[in-house]
C-alpha positions in Angstrom: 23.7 180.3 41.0 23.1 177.0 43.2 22.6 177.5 47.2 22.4 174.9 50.0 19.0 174.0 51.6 18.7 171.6 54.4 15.9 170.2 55.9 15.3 168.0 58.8 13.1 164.8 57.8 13.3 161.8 59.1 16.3 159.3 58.8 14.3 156.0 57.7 12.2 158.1 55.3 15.9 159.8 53.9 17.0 156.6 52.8 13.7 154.9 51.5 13.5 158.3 49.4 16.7 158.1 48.0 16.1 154.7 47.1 13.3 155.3 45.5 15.1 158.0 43.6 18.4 155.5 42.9 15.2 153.1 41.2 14.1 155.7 38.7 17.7 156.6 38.3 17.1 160.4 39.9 19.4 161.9 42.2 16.9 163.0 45.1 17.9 166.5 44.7 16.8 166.5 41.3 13.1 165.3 42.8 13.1 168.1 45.6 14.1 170.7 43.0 11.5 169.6 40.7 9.0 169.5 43.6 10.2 173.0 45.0 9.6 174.3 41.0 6.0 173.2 41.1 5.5 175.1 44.6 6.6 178.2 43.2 4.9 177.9 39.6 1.7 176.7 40.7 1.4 178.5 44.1 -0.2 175.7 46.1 0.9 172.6 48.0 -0.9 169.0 47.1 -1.2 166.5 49.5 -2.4 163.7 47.7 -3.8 159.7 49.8 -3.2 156.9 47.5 -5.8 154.9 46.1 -6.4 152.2 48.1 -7.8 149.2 45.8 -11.3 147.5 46.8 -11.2 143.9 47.9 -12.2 142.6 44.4 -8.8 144.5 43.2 -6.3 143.2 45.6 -7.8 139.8 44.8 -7.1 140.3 41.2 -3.7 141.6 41.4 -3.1 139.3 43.8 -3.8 136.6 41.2 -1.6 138.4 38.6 1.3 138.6 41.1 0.5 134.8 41.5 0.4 133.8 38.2 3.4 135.9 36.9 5.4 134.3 39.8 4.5 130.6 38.2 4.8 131.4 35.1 1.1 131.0 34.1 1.8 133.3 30.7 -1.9 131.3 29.8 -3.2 133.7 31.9 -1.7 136.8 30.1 -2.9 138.4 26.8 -0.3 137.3 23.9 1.2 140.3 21.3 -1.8 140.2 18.4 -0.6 141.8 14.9 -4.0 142.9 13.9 -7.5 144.2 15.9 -9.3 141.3 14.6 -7.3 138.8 16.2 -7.3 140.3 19.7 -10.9 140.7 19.5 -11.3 137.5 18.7 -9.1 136.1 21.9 -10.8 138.7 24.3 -13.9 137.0 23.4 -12.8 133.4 23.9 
């Protein structure tokens, strides 16, 4: 048997969730539920801060982003068909 729930959250953060859910092609019930499923099995809430990356890291993911955007695909590790070969160009 299904039942209603409603909750008050706010409106901005109602629609970025649901587009985060549209993205990975979930409805946002589906999410909740699955949230609400873990409460009850596992008996505890998590509140989890996201990993913030040091300054080295955003620097290197900012040269990624960069590259990827210019199409610099020199700067990105081709498909190898054996070990040898992508040994070979990791130490080059």
């Amino acid at each position: 048997m299904k039942t209603m729930l409603s909750v008050k959250t706010d409106a901005k953060l109602k629609k970025k969730a649901q587009q985060v859910a549209r993205d990975l092609g979930l409805p946002l019930g589906t999410i909740v539920n699955r949230y609400l499923q873990q409460l009850v099995t596992e008996q505890r809430v998590v509140f989890e801060r996201p990993e913030i990356p040091n300054a080295e890291t955003r620097k290197a993911i900012a040269q990624v982003r960069k590259d990827w955007a210019e199409g610099n695909m020199k700067a990105f590790s081709p498909a190898f068909d054996n070990a040898e070969d992508a040994i070979t160009w990791l130490n080059t």
